[in-house]
N, CA and C of each residue as an Amber inpcrd file, in Angstrom:
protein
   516
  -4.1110000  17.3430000  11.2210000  -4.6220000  16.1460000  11.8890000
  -3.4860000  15.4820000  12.6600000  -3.6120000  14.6910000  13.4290000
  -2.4510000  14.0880000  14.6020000  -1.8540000  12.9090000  13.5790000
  -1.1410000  12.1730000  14.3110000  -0.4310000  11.2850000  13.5290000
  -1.5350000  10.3980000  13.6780000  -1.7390000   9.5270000  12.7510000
  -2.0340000   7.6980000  12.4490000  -1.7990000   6.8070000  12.5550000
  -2.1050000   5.8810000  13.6820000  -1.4500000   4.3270000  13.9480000
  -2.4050000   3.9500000  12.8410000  -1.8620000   2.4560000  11.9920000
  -3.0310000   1.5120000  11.4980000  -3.3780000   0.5540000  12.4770000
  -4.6260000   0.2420000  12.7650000  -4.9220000  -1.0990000  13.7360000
  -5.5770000  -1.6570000  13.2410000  -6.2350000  -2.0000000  11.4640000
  -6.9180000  -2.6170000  11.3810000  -6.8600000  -2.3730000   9.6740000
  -6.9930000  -3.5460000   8.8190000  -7.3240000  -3.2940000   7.4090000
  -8.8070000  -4.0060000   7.3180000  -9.5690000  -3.2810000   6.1840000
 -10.9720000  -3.6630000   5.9570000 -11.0040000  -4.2820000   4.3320000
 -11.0330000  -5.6650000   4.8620000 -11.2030000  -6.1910000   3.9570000
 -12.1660000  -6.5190000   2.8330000 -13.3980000  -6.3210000   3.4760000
 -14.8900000  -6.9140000   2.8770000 -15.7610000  -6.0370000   3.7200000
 -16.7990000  -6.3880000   2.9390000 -18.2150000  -5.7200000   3.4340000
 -18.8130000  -6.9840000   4.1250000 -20.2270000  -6.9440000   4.8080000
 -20.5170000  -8.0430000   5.5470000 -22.3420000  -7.7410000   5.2520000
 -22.6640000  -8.4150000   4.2660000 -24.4460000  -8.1730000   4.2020000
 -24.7450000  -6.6560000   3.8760000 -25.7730000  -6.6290000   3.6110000
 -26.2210000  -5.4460000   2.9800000 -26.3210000  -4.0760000   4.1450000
 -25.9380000  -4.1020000   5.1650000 -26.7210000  -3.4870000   6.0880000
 -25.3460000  -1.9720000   6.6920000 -23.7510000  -2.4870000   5.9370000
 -22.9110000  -1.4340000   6.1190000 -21.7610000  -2.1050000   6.9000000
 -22.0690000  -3.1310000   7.4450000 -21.1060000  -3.7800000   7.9690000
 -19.9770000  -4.0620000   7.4920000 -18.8260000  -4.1680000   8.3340000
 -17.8240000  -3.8000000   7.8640000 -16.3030000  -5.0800000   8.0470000
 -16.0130000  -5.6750000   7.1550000 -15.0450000  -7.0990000   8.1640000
 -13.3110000  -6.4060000   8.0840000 -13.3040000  -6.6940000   8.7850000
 -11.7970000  -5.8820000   9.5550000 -10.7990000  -6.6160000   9.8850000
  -9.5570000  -7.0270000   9.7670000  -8.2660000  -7.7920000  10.0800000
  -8.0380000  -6.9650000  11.3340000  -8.2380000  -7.6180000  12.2180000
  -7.0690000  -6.0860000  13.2120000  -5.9350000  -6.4160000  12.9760000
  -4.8730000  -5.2830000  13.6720000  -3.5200000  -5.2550000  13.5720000
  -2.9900000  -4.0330000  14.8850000  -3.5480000  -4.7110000  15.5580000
  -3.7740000  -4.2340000  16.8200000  -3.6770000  -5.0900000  17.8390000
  -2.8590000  -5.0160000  19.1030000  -2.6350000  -5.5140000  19.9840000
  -3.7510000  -5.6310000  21.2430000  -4.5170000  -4.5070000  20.9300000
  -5.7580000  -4.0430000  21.5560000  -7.1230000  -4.3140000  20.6920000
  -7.5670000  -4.9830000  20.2910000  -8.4360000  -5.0530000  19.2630000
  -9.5140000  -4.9820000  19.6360000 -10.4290000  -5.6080000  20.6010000
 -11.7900000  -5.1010000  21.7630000 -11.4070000  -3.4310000  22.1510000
 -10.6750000  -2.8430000  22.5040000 -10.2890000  -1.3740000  22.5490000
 -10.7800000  -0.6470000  21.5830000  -9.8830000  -1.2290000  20.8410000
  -9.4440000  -0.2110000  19.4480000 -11.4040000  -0.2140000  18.6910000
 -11.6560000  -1.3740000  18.0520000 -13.1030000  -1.4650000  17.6770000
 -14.4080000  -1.7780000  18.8990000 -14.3760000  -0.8400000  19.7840000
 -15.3220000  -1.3160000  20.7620000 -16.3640000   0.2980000  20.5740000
 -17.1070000  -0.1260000  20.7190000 -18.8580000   0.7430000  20.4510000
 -17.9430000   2.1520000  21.1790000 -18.4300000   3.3940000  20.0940000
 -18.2090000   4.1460000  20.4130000 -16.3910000   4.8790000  20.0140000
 -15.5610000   4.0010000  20.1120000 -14.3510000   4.4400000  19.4010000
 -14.1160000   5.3070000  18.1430000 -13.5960000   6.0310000  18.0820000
 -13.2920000   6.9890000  17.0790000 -12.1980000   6.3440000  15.9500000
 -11.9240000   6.2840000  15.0930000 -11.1240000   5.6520000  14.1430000
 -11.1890000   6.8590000  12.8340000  -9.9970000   6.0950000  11.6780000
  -9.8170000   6.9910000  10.7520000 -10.1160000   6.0650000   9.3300000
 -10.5130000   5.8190000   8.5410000 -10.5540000   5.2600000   7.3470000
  -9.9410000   6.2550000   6.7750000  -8.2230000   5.1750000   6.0020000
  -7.4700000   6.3220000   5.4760000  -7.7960000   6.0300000   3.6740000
  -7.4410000   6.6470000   2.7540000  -7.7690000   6.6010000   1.4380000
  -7.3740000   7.9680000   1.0390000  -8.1240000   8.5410000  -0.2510000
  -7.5750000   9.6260000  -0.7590000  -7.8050000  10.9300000   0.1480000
  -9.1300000  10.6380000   0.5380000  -9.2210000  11.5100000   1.8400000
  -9.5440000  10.4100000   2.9680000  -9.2950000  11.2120000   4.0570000
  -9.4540000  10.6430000   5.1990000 -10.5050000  10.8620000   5.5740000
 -11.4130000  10.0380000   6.2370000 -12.8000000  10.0860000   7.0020000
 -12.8440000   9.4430000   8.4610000 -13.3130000  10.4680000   9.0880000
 -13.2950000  10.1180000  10.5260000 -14.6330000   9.2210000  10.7390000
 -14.5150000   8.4460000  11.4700000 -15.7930000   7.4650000  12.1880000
 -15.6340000   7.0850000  13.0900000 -17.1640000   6.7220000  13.7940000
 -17.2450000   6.6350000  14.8630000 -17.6130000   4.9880000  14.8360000
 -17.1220000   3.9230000  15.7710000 -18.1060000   2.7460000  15.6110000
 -19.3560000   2.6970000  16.7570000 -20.2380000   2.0450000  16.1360000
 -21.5150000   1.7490000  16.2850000 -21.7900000   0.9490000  17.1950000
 -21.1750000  -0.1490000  16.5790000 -21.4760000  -1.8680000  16.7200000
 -20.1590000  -2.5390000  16.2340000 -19.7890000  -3.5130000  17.1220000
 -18.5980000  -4.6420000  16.9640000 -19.1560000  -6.0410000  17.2460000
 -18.9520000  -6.8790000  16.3800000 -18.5010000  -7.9550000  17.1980000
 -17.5150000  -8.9730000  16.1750000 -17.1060000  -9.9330000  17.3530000
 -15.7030000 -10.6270000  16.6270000 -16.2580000 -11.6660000  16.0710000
 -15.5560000 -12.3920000  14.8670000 -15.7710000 -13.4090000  13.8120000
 -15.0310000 -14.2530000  12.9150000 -14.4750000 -15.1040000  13.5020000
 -13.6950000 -15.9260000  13.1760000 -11.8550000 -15.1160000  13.3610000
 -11.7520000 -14.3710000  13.9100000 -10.4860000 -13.9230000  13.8690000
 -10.9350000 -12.5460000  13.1200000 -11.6460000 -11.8990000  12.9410000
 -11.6810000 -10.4380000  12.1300000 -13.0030000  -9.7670000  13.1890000
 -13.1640000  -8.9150000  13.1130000 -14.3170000  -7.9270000  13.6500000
 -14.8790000  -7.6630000  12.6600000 -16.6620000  -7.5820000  12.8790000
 -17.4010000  -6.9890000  11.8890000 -17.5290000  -5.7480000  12.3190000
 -17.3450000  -4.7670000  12.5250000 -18.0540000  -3.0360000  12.5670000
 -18.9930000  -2.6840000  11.5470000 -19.6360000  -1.7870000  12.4580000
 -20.9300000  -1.0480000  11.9190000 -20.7480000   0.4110000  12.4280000
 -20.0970000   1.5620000  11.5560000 -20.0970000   2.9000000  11.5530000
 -21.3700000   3.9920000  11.7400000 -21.4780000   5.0400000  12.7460000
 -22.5270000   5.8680000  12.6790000 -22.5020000   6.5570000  11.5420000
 -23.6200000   6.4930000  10.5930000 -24.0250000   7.4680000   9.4130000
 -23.6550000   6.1710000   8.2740000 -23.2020000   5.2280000   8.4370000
 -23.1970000   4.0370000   7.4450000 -23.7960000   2.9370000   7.6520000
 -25.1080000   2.7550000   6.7750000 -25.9860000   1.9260000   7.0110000
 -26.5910000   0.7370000   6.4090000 -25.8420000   1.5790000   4.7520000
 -25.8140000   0.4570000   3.4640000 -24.6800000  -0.0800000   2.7910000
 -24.3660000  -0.9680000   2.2740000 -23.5960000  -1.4640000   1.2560000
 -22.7730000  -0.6310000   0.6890000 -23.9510000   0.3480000  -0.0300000
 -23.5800000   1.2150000  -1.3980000 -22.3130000   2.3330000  -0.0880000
 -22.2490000   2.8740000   0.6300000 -21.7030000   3.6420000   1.4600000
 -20.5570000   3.1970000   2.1090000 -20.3950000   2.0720000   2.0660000
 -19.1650000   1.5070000   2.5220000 -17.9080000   0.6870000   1.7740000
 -18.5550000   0.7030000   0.4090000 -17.8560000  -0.5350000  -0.6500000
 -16.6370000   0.4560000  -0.8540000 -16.7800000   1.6590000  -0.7870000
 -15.4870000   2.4070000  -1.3250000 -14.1260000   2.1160000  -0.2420000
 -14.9240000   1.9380000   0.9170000 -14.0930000   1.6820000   1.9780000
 -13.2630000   0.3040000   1.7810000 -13.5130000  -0.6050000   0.7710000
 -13.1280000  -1.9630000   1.1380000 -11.9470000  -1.5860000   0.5280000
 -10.0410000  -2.3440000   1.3430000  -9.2840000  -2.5000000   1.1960000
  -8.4530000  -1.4550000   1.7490000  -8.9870000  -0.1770000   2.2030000
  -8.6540000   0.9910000   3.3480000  -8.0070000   0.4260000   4.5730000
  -7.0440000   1.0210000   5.1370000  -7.0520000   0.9620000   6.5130000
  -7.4040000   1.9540000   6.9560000  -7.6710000   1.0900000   8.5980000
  -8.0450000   1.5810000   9.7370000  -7.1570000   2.1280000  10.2600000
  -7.0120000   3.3830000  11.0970000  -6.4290000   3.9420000  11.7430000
  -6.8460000   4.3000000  13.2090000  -6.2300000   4.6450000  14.1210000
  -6.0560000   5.7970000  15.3740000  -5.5110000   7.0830000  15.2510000
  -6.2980000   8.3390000  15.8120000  -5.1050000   8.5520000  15.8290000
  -4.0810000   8.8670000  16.9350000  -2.8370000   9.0200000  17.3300000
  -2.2610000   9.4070000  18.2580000  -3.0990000   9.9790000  19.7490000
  -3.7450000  10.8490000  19.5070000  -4.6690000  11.4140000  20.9710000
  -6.0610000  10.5200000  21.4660000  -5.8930000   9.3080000  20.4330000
  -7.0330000   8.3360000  20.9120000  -6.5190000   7.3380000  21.3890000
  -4.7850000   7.0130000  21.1990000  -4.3290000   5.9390000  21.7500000
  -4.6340000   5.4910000  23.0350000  -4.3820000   6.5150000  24.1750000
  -4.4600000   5.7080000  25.1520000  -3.2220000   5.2890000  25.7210000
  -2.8940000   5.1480000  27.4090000  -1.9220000   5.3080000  27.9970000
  -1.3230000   3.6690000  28.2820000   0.0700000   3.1890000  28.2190000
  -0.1690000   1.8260000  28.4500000   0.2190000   1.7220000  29.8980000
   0.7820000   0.4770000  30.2750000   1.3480000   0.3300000  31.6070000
   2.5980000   0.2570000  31.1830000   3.5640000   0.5150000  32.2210000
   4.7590000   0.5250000  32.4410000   5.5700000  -0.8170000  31.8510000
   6.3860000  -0.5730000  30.8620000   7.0580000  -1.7410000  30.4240000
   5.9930000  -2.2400000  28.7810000   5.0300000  -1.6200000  28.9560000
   4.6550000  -1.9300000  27.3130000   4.6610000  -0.5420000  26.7010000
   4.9220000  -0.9980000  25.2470000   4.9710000   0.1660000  24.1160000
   4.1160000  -0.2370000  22.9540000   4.2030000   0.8810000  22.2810000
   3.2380000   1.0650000  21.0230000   4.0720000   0.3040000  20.0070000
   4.3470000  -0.2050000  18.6770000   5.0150000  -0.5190000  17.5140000
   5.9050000   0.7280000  17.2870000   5.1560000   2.0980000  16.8700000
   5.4290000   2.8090000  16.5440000   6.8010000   3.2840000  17.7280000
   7.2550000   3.1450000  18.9420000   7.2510000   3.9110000  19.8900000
   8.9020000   2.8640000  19.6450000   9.0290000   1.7410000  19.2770000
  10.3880000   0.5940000  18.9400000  10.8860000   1.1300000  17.9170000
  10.0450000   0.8050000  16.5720000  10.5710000   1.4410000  15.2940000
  11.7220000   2.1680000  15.3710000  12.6900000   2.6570000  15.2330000
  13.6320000   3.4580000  14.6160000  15.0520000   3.4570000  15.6200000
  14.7450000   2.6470000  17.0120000  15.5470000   2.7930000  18.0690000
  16.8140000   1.8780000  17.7860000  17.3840000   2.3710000  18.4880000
  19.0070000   1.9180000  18.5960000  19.0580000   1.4820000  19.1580000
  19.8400000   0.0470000  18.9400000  20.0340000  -1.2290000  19.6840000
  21.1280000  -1.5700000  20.1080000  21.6350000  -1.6180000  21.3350000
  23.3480000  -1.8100000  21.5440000  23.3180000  -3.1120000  22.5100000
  23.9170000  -4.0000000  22.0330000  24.3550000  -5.2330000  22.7430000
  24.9450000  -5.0210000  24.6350000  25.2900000  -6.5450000  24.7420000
  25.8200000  -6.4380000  26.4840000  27.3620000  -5.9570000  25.6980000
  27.9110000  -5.7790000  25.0900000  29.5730000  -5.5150000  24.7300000
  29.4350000  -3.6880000  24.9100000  28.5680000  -3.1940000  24.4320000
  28.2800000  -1.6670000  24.3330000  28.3840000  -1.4970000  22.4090000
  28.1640000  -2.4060000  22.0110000  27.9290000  -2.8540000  20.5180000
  26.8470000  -2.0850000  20.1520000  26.9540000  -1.3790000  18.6710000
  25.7570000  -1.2120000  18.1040000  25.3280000  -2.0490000  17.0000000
  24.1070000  -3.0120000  17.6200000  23.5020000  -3.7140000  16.4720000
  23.2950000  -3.2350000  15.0870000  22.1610000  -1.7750000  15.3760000
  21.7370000  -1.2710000  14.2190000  20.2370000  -0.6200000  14.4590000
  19.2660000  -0.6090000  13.9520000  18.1450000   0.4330000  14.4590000
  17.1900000  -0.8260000  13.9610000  15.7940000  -0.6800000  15.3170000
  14.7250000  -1.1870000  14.8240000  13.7550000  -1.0230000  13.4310000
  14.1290000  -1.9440000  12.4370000  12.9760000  -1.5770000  11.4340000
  12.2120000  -1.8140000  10.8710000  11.2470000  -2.7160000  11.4320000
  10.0770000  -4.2050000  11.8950000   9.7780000  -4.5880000  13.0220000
   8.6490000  -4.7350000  13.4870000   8.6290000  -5.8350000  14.1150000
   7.3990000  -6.8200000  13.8560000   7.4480000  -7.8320000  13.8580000
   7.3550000  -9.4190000  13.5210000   6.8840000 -10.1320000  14.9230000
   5.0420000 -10.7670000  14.6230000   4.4680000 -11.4090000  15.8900000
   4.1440000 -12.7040000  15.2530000   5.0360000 -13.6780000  15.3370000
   4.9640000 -15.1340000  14.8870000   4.7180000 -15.5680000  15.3650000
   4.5940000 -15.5940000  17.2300000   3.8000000 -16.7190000  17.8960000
   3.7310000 -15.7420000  19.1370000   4.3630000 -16.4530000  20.5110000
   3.7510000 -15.5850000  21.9040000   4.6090000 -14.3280000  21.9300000
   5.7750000 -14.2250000  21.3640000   6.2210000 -12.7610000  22.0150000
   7.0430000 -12.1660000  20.4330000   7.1300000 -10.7530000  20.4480000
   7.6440000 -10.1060000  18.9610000   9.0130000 -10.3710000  18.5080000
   9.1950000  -9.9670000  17.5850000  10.5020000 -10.1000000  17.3660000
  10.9310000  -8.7080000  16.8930000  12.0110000  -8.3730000  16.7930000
  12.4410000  -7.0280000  16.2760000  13.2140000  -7.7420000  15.1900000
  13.3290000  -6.9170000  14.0590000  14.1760000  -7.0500000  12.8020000
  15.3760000  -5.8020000  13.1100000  16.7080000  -6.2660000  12.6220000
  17.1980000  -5.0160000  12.9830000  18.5370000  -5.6010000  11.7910000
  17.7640000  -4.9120000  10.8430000  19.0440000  -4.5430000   9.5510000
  20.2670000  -4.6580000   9.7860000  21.3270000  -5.2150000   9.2120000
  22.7920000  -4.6140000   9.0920000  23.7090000  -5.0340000   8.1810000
  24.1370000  -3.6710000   7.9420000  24.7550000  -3.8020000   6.2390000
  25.3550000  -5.0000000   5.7130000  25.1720000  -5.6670000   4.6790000
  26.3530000  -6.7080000   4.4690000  26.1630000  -7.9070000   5.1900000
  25.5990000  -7.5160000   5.9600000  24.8810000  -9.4070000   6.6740000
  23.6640000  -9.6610000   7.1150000  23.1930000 -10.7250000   7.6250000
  22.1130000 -11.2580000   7.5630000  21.2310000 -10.4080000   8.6950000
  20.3420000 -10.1630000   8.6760000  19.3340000  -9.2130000   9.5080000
  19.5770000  -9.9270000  11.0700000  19.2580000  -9.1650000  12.0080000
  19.5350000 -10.0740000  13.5810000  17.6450000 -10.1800000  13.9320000
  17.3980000 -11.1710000  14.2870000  15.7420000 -11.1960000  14.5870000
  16.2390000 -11.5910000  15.9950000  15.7670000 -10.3990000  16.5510000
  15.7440000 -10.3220000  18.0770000  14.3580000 -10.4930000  18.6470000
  14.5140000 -11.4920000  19.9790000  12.9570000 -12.1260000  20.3360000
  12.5740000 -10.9800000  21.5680000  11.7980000 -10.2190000  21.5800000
  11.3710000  -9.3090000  22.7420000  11.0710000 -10.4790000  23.9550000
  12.1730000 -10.0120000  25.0770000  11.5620000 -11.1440000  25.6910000
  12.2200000  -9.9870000  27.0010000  12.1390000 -10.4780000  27.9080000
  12.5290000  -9.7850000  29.3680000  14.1150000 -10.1620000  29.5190000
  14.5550000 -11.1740000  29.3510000  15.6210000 -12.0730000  29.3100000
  16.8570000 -11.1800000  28.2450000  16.0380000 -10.6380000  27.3080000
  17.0580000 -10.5010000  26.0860000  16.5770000  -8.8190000  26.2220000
  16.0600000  -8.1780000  26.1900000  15.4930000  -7.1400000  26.1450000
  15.7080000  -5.9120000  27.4690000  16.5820000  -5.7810000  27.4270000
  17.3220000  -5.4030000  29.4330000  16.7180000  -3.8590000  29.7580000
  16.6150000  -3.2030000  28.6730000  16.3420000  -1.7890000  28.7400000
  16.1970000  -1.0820000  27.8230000  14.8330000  -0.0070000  27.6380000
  14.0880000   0.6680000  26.6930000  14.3370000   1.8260000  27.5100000
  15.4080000   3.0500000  26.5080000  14.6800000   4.3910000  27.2850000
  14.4520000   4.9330000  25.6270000  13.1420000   5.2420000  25.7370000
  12.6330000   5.9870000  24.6280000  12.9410000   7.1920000  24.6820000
  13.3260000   8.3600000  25.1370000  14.0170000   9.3340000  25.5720000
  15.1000000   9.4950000  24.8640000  16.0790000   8.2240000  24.7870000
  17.3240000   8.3640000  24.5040000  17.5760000   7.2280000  23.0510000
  16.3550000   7.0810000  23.2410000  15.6200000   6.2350000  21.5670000
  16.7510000   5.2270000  21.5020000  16.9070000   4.3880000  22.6510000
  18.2130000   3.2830000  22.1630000  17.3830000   2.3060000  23.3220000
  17.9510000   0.9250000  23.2350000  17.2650000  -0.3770000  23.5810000
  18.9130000  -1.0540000  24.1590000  18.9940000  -1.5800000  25.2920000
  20.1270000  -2.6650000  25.4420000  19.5200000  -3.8330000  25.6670000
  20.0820000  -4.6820000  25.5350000  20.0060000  -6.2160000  25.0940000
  20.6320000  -6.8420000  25.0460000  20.3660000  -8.4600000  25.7840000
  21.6220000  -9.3810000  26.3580000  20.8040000 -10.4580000  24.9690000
  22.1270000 -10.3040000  23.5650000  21.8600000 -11.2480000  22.6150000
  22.2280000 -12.8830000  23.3640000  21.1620000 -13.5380000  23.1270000
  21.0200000 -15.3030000  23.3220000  22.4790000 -15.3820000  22.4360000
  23.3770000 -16.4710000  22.7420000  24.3210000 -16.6710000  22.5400000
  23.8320000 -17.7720000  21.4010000  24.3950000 -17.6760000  20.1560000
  24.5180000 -18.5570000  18.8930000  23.3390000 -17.3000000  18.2300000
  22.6260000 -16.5110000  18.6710000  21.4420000 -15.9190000  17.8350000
  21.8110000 -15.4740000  16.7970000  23.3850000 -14.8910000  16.6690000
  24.1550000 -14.0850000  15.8340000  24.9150000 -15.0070000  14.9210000
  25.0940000 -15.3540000  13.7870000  25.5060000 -15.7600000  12.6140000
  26.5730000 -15.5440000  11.5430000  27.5350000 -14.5780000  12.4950000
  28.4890000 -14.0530000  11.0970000  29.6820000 -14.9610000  10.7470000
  29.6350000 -16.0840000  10.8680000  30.6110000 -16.8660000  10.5310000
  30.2950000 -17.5770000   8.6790000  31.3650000 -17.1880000   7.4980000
  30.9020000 -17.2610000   6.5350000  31.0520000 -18.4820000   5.6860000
């Protein structure tokens, strides 16, 4: 099977009828759960589905799966994530990336510094943050921004970046 993004955990069932209430975790969330999308409910085995029916609700999506129609058929599902997988993603535009696609990259400052490797990222308000570990001191939470963020070559799996001056903390 291809690889697995998660875009969504299923929290609850919704009425007797199979419905399904969903957290996304997805940047794309009308995409990702829109009529007809393919998805993965992961668990001990994996089950492929198709959705049915969406619509949004208070901040979560309800889905309704083809071949799931009752309660009894979906309760096993509650607390599963949702998945993609890789060949359903979908192409972005130029200058955006996947989560998965940051993760693990190497981060080198305007000095030619190596920060340390992406290994989080963190959406607290309008734009992400990257977490980026380093031994012995305090983690650097870098704000994805255009300003700070100078260059992504995924190719060469490293990131440069003009750190905001005071962002850095090693004074003890």
């Amino acid at each position: 099977m291809a690889n697995l993004y998660h875009v969504g955990k299923i929290v609850n069932t919704h009425g007797i009828r199979g419905e399904l209430k969903v957290v996304p975790i997805t940047d794309f969330p009308a995409k990702r759960f829109a009529k007809g999308s393919k998805l993965v409910v992961e668990g001990k085995t994996n089950v492929e589905v198709q959705v049915t029916a969406s619509r949004e609700q208070k901040g979560m999506y309800l889905l309704t799966l083809a071949g799931y129609d009752d309660i009894n058929q979906v309760l096993p599902f509650k607390g599963q994530m949702l998945s993609v997988a890789d060949t359903e993603q979908g192409e972005l535009d130029d200058g955006e990336y996947y989560y998965h696609d940051i993760i693990g990259l190497t981060v080198i400052d305007q000095t030619g510094a190596t920060l340390g490797q992406v290994s989080e990222i963190l959406s607290p308000g309008p734009n992400d943050v990257w977490v980026i570990p380093r031994p012995g001191k305090a983690d650097v939470l870098l704000p994805f921004l255009n300003s700070v963020v100078l260059r992504i070559d995924l190719a060469a799996h490293t990131a440069w970046v003009d750190v905001p001056e005071g962002l850095i903390d090693d004074a003890d």
